[in-house]
DRENPA-3360 file (N, C-alpha, C; in nm, 2 decimals, always signed):
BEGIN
1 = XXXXXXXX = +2.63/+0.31/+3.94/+2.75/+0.38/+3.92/+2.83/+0.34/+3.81 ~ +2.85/+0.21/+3.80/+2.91/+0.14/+3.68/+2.85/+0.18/+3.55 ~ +2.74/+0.18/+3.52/+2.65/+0.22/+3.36/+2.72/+0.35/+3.36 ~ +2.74/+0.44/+3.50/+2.69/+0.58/+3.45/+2.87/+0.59/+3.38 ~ +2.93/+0.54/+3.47/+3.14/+0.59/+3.37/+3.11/+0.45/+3.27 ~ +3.04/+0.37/+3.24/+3.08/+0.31/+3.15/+3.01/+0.43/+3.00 ~ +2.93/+0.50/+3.04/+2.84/+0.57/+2.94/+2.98/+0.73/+2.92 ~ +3.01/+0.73/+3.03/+3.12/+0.86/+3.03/+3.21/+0.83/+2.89;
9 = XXXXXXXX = +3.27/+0.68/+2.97/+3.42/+0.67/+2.87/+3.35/+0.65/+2.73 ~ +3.24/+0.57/+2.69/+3.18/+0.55/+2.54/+3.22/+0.67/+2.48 ~ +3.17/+0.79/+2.56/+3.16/+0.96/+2.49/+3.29/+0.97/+2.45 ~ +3.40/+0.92/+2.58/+3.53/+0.95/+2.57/+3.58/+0.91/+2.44 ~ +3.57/+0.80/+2.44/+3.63/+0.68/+2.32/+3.58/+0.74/+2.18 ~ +3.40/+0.81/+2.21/+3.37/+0.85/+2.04/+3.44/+0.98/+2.00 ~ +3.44/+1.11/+2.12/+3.55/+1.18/+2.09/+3.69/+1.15/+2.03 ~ +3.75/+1.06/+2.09/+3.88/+1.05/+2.05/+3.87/+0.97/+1.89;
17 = XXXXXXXX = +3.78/+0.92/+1.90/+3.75/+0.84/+1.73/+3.77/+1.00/+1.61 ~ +3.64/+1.01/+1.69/+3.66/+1.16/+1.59/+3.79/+1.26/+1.58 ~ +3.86/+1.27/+1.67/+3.99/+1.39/+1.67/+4.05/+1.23/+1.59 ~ +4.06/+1.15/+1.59/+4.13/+1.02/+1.50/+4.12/+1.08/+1.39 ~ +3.97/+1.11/+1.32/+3.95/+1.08/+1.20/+3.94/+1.22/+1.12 ~ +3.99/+1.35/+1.21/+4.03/+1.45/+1.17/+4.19/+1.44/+1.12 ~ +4.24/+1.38/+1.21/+4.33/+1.34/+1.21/+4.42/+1.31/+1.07 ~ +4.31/+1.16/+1.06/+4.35/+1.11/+0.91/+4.33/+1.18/+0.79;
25 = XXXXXXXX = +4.19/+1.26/+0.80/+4.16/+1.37/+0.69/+4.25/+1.46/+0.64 ~ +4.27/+1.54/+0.76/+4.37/+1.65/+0.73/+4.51/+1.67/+0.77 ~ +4.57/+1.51/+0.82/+4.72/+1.51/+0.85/+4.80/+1.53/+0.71 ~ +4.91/+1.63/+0.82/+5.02/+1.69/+0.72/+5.10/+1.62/+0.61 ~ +5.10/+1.51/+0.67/+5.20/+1.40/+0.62/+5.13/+1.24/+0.63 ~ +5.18/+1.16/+0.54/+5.14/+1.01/+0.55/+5.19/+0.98/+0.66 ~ +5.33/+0.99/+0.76/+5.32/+0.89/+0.85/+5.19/+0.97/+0.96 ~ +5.14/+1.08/+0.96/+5.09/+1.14/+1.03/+4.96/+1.04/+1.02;
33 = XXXXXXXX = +4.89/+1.03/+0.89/+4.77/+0.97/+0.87/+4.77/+0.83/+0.91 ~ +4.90/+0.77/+0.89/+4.93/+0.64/+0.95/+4.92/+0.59/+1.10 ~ +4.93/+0.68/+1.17/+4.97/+0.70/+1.32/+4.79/+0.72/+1.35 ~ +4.73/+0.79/+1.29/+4.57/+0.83/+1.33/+4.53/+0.71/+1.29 ~ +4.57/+0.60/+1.21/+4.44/+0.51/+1.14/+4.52/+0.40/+1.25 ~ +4.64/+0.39/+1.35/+4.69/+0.29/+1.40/+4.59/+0.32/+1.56 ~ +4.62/+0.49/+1.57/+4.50/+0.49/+1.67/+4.41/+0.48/+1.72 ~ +4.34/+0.46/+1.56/+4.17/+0.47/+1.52/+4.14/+0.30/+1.56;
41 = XXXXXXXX = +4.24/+0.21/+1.53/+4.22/+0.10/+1.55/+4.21/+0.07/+1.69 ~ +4.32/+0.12/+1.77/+4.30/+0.10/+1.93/+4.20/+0.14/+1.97 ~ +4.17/+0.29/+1.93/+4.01/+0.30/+2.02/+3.91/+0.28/+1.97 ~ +3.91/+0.15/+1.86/+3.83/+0.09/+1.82/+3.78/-0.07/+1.92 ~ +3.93/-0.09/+1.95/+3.93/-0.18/+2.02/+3.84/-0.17/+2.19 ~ +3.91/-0.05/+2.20/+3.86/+0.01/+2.33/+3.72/-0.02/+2.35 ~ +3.70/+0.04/+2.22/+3.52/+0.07/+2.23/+3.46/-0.09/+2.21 ~ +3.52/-0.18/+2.16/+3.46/-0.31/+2.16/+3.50/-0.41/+2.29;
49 = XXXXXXXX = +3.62/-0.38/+2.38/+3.61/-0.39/+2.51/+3.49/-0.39/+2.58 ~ +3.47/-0.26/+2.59/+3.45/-0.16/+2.66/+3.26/-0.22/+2.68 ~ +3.21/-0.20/+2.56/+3.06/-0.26/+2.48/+3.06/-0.44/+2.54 ~ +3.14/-0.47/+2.55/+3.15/-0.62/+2.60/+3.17/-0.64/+2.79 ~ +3.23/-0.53/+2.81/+3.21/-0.51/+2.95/+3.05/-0.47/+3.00 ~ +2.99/-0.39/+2.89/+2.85/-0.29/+2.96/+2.73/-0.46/+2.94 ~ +2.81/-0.55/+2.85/+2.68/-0.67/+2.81/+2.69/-0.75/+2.87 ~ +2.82/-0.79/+2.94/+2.84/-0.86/+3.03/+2.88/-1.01/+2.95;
57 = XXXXXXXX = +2.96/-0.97/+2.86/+2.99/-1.15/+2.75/+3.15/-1.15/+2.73 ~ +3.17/-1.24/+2.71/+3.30/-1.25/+2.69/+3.36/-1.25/+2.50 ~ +3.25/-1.26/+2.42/+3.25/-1.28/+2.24/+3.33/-1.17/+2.22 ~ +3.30/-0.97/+2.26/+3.36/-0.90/+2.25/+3.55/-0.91/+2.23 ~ +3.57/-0.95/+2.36/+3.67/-0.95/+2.40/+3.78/-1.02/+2.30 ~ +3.75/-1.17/+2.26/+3.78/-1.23/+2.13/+3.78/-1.16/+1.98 ~ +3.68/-1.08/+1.96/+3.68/-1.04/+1.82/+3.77/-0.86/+1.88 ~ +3.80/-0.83/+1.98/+3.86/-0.71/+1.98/+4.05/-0.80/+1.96;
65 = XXXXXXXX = +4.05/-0.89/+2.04/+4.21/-0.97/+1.99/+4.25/-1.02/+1.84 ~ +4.14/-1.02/+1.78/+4.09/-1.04/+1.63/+4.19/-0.93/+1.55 ~ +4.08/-0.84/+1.57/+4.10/-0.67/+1.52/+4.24/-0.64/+1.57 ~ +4.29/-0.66/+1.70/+4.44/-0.62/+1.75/+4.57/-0.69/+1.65 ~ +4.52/-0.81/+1.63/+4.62/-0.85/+1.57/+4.60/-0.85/+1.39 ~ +4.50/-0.83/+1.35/+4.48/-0.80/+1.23/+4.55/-0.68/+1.23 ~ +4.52/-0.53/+1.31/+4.57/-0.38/+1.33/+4.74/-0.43/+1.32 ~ +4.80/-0.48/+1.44/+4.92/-0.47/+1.41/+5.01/-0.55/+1.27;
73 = XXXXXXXX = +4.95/-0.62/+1.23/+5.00/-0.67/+1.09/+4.97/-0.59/+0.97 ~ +4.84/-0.55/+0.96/+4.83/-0.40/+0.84/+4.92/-0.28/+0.88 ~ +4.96/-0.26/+0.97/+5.02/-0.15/+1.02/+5.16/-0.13/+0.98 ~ +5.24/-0.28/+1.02/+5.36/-0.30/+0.99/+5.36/-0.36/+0.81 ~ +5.26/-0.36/+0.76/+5.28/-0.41/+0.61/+5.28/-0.25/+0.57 ~ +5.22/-0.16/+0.59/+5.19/-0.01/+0.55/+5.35/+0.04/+0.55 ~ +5.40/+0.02/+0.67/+5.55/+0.09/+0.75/+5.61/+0.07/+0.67 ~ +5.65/-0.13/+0.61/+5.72/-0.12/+0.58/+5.72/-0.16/+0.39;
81 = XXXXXXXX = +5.61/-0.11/+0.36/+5.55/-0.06/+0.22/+5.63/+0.09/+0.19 ~ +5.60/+0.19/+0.27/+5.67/+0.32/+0.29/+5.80/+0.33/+0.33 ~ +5.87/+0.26/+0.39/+6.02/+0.26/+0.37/+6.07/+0.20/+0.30 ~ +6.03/+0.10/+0.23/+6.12/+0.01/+0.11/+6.05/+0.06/+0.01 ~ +5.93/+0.05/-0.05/+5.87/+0.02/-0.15/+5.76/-0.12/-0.21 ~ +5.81/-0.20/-0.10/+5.78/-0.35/-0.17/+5.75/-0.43/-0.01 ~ +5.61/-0.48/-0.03/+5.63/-0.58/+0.10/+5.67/-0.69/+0.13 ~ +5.65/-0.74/+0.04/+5.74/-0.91/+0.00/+5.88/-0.87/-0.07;
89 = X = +5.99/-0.91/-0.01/+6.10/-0.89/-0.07/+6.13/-1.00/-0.11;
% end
């Protein structure tokens, strides 16, 4: 029962990768594209959870905290690259 929704949400997670990455192709606006590549990261993460849950290890889990805090530090250098101009003031 467990393989069969862990195989469900995979589909889930690659769907939503993809509406991500339409997302970032064809959003209206930069913060639009910014918001798709911050979500592209989460369910990036998801999916490296997720793949670490189906193998039964715990390595996943570390390199998804990796990528989280790498995501949130490019994210906020992007933000606030686009409202000032300059990231090091």
């Amino acid at each position: 029962m467990l393989e069969t929704v862990i195989l469900v949400v995979f589909a889930m997670i690659g769907v939503s990768l993809l509406l991500n990455l339409w997302r970032l192709l064809v959003g209206p606006s930069v913060p639009d594209r910014i918001l798709a590549l911050d979500t592209m990261y989460i369910n990036s993460i998801a999916l490296i959870v997720l793949y670490g849950m189906s193998l039964g290890t715990s390595l996943y889990f570390e390199a998804a905290l990796l990528i989280a805090m790498l995501g949130f530090v490019s994210t906020v250098a992007i933000c606030k690259y686009l409202l000032r101009g300059d990231i090091i003031e």
